[in-house]
C-alpha positions as CSV (number, residue, x, y, z in Angstrom):
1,X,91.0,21.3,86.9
2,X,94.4,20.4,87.8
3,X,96.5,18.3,85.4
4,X,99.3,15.7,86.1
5,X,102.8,17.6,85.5
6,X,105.6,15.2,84.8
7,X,108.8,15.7,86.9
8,X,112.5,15.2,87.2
9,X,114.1,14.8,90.3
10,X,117.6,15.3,90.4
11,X,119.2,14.2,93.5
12,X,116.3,11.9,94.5
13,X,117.9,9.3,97.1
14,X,118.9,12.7,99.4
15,X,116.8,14.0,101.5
16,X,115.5,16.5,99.4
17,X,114.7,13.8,96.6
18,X,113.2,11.1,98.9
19,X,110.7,13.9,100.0
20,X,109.7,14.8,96.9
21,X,109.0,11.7,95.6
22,X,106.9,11.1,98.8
23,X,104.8,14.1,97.7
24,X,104.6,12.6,94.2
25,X,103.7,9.4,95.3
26,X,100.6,10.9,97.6
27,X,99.6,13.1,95.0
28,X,99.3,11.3,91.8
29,X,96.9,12.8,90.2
30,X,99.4,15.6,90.5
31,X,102.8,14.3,89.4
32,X,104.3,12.1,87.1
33,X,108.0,11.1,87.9
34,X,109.7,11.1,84.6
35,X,113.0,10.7,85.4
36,X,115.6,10.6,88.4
37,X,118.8,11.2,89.5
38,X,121.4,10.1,91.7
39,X,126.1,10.5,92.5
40,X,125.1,6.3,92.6
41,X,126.4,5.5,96.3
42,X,123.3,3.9,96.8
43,X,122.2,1.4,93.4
44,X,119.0,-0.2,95.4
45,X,117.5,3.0,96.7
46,X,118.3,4.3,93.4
47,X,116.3,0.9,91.4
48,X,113.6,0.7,94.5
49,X,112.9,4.5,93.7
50,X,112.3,4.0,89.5
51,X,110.1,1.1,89.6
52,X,108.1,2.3,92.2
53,X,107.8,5.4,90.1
54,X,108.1,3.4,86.7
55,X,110.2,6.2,85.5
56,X,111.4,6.3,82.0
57,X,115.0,6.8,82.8
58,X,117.3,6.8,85.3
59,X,121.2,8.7,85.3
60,X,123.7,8.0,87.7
61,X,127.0,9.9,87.7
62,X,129.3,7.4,89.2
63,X,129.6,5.4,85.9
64,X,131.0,2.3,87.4
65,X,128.0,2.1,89.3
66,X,126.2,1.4,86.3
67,X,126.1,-2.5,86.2
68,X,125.4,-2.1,90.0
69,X,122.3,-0.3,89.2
70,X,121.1,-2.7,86.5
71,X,121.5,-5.8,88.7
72,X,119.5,-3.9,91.5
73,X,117.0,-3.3,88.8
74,X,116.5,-6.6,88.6
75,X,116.8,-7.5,92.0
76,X,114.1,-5.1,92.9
77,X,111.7,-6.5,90.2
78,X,112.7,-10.0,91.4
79,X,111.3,-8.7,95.0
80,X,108.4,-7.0,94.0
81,X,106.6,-10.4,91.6
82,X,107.8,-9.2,88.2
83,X,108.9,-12.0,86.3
84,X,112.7,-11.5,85.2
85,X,112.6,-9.5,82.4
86,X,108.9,-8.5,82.4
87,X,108.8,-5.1,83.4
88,X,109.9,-2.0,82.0
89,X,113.7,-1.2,82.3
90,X,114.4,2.8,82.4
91,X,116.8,3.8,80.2
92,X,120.6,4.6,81.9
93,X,122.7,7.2,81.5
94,X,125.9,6.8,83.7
95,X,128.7,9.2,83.8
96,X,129.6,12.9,84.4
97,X,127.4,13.9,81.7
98,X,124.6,11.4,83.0
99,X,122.5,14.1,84.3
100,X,122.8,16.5,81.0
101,X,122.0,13.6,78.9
102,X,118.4,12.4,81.0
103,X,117.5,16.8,81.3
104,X,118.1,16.7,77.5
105,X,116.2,13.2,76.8
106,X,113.3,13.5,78.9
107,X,111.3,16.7,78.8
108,X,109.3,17.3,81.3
109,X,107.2,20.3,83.6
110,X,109.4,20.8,86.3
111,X,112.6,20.2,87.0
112,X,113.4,19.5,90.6
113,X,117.5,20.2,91.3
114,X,118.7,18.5,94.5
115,X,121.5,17.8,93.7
116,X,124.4,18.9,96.5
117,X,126.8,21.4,95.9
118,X,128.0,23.6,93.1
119,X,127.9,20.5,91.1
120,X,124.1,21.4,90.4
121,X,124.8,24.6,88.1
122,X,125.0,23.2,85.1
123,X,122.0,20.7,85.3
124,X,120.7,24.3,86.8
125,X,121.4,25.9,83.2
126,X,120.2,23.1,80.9
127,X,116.8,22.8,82.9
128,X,116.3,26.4,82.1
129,X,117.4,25.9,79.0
130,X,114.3,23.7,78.0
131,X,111.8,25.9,79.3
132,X,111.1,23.8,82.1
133,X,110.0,25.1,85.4
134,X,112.8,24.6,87.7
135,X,112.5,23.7,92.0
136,X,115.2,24.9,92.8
137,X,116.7,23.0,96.3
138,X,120.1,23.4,94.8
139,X,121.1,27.1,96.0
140,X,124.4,26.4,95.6
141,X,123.9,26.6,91.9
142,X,122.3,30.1,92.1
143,X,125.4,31.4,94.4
144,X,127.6,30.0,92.6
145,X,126.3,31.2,88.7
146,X,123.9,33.7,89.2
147,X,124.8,36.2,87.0
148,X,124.4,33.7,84.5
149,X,121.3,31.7,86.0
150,X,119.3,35.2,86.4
151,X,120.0,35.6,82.9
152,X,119.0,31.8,81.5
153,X,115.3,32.7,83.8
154,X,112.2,33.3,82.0
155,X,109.8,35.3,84.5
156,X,108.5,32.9,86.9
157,X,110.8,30.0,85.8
158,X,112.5,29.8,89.2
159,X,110.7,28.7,91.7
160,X,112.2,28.3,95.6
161,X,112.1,25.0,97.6
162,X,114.3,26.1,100.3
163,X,111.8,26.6,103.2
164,X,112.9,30.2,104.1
165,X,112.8,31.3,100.5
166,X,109.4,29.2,99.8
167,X,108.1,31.8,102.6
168,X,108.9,34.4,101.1
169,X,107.6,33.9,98.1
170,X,104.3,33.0,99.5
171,X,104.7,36.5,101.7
172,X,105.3,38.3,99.2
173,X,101.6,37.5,97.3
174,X,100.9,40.5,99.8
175,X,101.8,43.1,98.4
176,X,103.8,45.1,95.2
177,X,107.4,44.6,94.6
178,X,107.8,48.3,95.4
179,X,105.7,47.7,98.5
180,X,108.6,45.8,100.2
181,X,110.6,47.4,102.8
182,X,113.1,44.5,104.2
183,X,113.1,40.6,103.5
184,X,113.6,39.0,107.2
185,X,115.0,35.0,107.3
186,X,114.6,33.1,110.0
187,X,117.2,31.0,111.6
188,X,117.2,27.9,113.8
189,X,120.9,28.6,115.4
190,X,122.2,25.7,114.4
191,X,123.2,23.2,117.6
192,X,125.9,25.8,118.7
193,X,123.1,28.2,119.5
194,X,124.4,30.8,122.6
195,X,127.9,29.1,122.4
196,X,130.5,32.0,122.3
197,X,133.5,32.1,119.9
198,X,136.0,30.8,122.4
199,X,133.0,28.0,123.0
200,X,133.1,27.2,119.4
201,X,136.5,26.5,119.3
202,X,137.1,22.5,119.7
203,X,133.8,21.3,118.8
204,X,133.5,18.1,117.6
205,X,132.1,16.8,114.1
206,X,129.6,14.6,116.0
207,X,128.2,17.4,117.8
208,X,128.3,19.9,114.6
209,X,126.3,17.2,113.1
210,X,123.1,17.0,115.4
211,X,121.0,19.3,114.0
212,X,118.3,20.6,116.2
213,X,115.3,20.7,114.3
214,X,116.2,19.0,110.3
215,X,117.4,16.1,109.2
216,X,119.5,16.9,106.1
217,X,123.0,16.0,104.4
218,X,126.5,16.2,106.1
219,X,127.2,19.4,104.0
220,X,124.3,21.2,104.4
221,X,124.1,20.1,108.3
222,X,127.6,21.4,109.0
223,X,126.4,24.6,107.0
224,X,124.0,25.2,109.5
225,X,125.8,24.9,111.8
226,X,128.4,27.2,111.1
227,X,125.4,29.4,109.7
228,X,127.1,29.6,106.1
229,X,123.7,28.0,105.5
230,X,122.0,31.2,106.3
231,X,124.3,33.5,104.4
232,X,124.4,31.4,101.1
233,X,120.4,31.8,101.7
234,X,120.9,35.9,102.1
235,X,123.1,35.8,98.9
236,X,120.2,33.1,97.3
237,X,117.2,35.7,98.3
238,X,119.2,38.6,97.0
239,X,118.9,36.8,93.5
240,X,115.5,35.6,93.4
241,X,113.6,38.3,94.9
242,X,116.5,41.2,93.6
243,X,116.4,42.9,96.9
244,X,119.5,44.2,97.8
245,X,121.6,42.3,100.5
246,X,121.2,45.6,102.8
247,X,117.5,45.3,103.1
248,X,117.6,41.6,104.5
249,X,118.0,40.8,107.5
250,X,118.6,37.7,109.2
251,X,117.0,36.5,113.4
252,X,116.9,33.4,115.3
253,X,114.1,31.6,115.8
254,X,114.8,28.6,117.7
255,X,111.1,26.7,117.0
256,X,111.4,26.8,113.2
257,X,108.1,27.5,113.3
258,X,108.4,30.6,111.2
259,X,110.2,29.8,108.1
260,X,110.9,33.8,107.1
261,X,108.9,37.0,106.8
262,X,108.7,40.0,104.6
263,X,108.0,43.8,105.9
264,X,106.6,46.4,103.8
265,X,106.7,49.6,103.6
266,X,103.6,50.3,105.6
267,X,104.7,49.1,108.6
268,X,102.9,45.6,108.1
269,X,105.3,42.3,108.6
270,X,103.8,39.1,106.6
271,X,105.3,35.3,107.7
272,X,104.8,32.3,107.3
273,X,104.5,29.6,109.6
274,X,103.8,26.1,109.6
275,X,105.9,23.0,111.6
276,X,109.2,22.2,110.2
277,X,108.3,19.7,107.0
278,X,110.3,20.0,104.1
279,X,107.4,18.4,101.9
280,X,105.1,21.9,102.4
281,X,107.9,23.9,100.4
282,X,108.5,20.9,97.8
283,X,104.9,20.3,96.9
284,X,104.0,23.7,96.2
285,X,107.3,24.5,93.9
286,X,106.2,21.2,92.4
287,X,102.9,22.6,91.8
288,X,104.0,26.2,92.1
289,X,101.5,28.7,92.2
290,X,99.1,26.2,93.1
291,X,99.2,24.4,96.8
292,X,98.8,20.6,97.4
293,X,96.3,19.7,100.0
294,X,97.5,18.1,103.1
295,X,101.0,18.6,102.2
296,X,102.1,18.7,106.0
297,X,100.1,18.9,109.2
298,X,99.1,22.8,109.7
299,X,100.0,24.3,113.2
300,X,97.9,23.5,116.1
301,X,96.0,27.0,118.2
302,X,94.0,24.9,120.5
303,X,97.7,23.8,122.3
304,X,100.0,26.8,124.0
305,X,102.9,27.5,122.3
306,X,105.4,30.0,121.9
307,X,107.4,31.6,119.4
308,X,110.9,33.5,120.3
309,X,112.9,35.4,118.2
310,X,116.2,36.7,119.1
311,X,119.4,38.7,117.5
312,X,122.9,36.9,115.6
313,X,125.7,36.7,117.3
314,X,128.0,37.8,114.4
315,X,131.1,37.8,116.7
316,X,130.6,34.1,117.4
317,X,129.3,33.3,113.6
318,X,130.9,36.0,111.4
319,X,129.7,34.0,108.1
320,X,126.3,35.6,107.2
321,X,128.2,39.1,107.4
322,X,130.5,37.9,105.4
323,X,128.1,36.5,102.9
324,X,126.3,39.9,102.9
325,X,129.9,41.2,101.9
326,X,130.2,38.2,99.0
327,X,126.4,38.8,98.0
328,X,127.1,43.1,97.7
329,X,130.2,43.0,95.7
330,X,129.0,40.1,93.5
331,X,130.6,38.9,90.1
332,X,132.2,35.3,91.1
333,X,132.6,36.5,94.7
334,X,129.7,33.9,95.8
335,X,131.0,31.6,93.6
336,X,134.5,32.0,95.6
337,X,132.9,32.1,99.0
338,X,130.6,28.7,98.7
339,X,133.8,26.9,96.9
340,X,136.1,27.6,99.7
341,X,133.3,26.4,102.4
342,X,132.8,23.0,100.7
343,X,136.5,22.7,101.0
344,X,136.7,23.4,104.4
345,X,133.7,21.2,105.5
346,X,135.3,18.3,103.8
347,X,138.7,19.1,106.1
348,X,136.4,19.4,109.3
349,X,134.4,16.4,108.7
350,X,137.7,14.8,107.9
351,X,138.9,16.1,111.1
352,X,141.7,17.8,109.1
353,X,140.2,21.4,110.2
354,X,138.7,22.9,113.2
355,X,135.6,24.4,113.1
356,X,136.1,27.6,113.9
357,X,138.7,27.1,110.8
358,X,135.6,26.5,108.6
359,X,134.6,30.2,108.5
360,X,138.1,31.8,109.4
361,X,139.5,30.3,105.6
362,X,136.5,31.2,104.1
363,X,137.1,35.1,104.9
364,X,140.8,34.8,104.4
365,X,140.0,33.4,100.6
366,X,137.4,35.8,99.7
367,X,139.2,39.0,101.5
368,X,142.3,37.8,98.4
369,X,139.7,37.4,95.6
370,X,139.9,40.8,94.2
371,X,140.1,39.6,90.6
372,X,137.1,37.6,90.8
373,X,134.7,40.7,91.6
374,X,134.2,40.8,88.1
375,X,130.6,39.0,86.3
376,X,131.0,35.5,85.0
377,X,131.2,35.6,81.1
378,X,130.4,31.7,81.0
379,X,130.5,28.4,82.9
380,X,134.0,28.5,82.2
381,X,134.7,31.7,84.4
382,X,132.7,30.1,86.9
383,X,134.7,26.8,87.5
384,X,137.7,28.8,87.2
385,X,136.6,30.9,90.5
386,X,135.4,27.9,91.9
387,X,138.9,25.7,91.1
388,X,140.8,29.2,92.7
389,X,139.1,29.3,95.8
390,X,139.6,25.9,96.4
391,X,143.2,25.4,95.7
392,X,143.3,28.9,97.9
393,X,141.3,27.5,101.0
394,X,143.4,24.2,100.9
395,X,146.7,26.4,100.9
396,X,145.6,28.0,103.6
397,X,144.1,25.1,106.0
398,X,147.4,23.1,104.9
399,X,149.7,26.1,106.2
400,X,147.3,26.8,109.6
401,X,147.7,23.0,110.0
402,X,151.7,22.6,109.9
């Protein structure tokens, strides 16, 4: 008999969060949305989402967003019948430490982190801290800390909702940890798919930003594009399922119809296919081990199809080599390599780089960061890697640019 598990959403008016409150509001008898969290761009999706939720608390990081959110509290009451005043107001926290302060008030199940960025380790670290099961749509956190992540984890605390590492986990329920051969994630190719390096050279942000087959944030879009997406999720399957980054391999599959596989030793490859829909992944790690019915329409085998699968180009997008590089060595390395990219995604989308320039920096920074192969001792050594890299990758963008 299933029972409800109360959740935190961090992140919730991305697109990650807005699914998973979807899921939670189809699935009541599931879910209880606790708590949410939110950078506070975006006060009425923020107040629309905790009263249609009725959460007991809300934290918004952007503190002068704070009276912003309580009047579209109100507002949102106002439209929905309540009577001023005669509904329950979720407690705010506003502020950097907003989202420390509502993990720490309001215990819960599961902790879902969406939040974008390397901004998500910490809250990564203090969900973990309470014993909490912890969704983890944040990989950047895990890059960016894992030494110290891996270490917070209790056995089964971390549980995927990136869809390629959500397949692998379901993949590998078939067979024994020392049964698998070589981890295999898929890859849309990104809208630059077949374009050579010489091709890639002037593309615009407008077309590195129409993504063929998700609908996701700027970051994470130009990530994919770029395919630093795919080796931050090498680097991010490395640490969950501790295989090392030489045994995964990484194809295109234009449908994103498989979302990754896993080969074992026996010859026998295991995938995992369904249409692309983010809510499949982000029930079950709600509900992880358990699946949610009707999650997301199944595919369809009375219609033809076909499936394709074809080699990376690493001449025309070197970065999931060079994430295998990062993810080998270690220590802060990832840290370093997914600090420089958000730099150099902010100069693209800010026209300020090119986008060849994205990945180019990126290798330049981590190919100087010898003294930040060592481990992380704390959150401290962390930021300090992170703060490096990006003062580093500015340098360098700022010198390309004159």
């Amino acid at each position: 008999m299933n029972t409800t598990r109360t959740v935190l959403v961090l992140g919730s008016t991305g697109s990650i969060g807005t699914q998973a409150l979807d899921v939670a509001a189809r699935n009541p008898q599931l879910f209880r949305v606790a708590g949410i969290a939110a950078g506070g761009s975006d006060p009425a999706t923020l107040a629309a989402q905790a009263l249609a939720h009725q959460v007991d608390a809300v934290a918004i990081t952007k503190a002068t967003a704070a009276e912003d959110l309580q009047l579209a509290l109100y507002a949102e009451a106002q439209k929905r019948g309540y009577a001023r005043g005669e509904f329950k107001l979720p407690r705010i926290f506003a502020g950097g430490d907003a989202v420390l302060e509502l993990i720490a008030a309001v215990r819960v199940d599961t902790v879902l982190n969406g939040l974008p960025g390397s901004q998500g380790l910490e809250p990564t670290l203090r969900a973990l801290e309470t014993g909490a099961t912890l969704a983890l749509a944040n990989k950047e956190s895990l890059i960016a800390g894992g030494p110290l992540v891996l270490k917070a984890a209790k056995p089964g605390q971390l549980v995927p909702v990136d869809s390629e590492h959500s397949a692998m986990a379901q993949a590998l329920r078939g067979g024994r940890a020392e049964e698998v051969d070589r981890l295999v994630l898929t890859a849309s190719g990104g809208p630059f798919r077949g374009r050579t390096r010489d091709e890639l050279e002037h593309v615009s942000v407008e077309d590195a930003l129409k993504h063929p087959t998700w609908s996701m944030g700027r970051l994470i879009t130009i990530n994919s594009a770029t395919l630093i997406n795919k080796g931050l999720e090498l680097i991010e399957a490395k640490l969950l399922f501790d295989v090392p980054c030489g045994r995964i391999d990484v194809v295109v599959h234009p449908q994103s119809i498989v979302h990754s596989m896993v080969t074992f030793t026996d010859g026998s490859t295991l995938a995992q296919a369904s249409p692309p829909d983010m809510r499949l992944p982000i029930a079950l790690a709600l509900n992880w081990p358990d699946r949610v019915a009707d999650a997301a329409r199944p595919c369809r085998w009375d219609e033809a199809t076909s499936w394709t699968f074809e080699p990376l180009d690493n001449a025309a997008f070197p970065a999931v080599e060079l994430a295998r590089h990062a993810g080998t060595v270690g220590g802060c390395l990832p840290a370093v390599f997914n600090a420089a990219n958000e730099v150099m995604v902010d100069a693209f989308l800010t026209q300020n780089a090119r986008f060849t320039s994205i990945v180019d920096t990126v290798e330049r920074v981590v190919r100087a960061a010898d003294e930040w192969q060592r481990e992380p001792r704390d959150l401290e050594d962390v930021f300090a890697a992170e703060q490096w890299a990006r003062t580093r990758a500015a340098e360098l963008n700022s010198t390309e640019r004159e």
